[in-house]
C-alpha positions in Angstrom: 0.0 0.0 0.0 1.5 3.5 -0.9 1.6 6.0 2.1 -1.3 8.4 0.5 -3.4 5.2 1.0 -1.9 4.3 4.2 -2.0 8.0 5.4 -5.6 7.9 4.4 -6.9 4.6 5.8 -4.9 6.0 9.3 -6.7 8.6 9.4 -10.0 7.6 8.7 -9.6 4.8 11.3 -8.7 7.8 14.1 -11.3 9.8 12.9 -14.0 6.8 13.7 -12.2 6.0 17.1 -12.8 9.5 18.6 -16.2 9.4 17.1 -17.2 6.5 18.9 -15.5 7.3 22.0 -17.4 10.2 21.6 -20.5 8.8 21.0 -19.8 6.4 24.0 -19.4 9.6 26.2 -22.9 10.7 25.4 -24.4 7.4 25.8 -22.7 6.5 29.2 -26.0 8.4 31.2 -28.1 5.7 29.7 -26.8 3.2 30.4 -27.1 3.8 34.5 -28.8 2.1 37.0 -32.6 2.7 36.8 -33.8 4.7 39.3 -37.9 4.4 40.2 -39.7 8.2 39.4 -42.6 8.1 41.7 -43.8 11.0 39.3 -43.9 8.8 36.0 -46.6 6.9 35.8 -47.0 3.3 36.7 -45.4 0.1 35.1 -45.1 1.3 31.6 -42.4 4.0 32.1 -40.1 1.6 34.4 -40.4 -0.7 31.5 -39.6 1.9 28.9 -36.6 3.2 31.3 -35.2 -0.2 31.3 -35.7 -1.0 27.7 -33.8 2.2 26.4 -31.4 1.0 29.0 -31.1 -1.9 27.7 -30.8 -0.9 24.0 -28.0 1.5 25.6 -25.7 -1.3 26.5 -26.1 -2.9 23.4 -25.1 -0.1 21.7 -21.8 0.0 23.8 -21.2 -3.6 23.3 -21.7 -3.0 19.5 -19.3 0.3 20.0 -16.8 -1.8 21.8 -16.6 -4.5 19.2 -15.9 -2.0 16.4 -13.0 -0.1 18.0 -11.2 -3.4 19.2 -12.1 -4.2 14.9 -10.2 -0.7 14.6 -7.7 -1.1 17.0 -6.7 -4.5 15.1 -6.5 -2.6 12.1 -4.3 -0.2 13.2 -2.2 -2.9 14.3 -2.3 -4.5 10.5 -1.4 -0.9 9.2 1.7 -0.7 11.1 3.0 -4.2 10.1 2.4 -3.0 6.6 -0.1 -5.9 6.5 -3.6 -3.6 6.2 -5.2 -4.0 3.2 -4.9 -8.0 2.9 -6.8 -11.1 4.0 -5.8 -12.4 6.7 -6.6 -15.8 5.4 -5.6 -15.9 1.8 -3.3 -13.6 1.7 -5.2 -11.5 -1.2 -5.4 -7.8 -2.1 -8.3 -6.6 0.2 -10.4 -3.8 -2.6 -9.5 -0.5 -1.4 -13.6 0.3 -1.8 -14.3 -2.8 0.5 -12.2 -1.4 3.1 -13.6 2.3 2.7 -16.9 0.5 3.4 -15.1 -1.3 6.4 -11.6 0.5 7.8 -11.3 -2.5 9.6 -11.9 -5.3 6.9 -9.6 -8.2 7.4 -10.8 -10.4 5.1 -11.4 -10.4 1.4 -15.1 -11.1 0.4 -14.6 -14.8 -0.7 -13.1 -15.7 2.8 -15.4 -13.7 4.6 -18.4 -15.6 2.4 -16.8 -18.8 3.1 
């Protein structure tokens, strides 16, 4: 990979890591501890608390998952292996991994 593409993927990659850390700042106050609101009513909005808090957490799980994906990638960029399968060996397409910065498979491995 030349170093405008590297340069490029690197930063892409750091852009999304400080977007989803900063998406996992704003999130964090959702995902607390449920308090009970004696002035909600009833049930239905202790359910509805604990459903968004629910959907919350898996949002930071799903967070979580892609920046350790990112981090790995990082990883791959500086052992100059970025941009190819980890199992065949083959030229990842650079548009496959603009879809997916942190793409470590070609699309026939992946498929397989």
């Amino acid at each position: 990979m030349n170093e405008s593409k590297r340069a490029y993927f690197e930063t892409r990659i750091r852009e999304r890591l400080v977007e989803l850390e900063q998406l996992s700042a704003s999130g964090r106050k959702a995902q607390a501890v449920v308090e009970l609101d004696q002035q909600a009513v009833g049930r239905l909005s202790r359910m509805d608390a604990l459903q968004n808090q629910a959907m919350a957490k898996a949002q930071q799980a799903n967070r979580d998952i892609e920046g350790s994906r990112l981090q790995a990638a990082l990883v791959r960029l500086d052992e100059e292996e970025y941009g190819y399968c980890e199992d065949c060996g083959e030229r990842i397409p650079d548009g496959r991994l603009k879809l997916d910065l942190a793409a470590g498979r070609c699309v026939s491995c992946a498929a397989g």
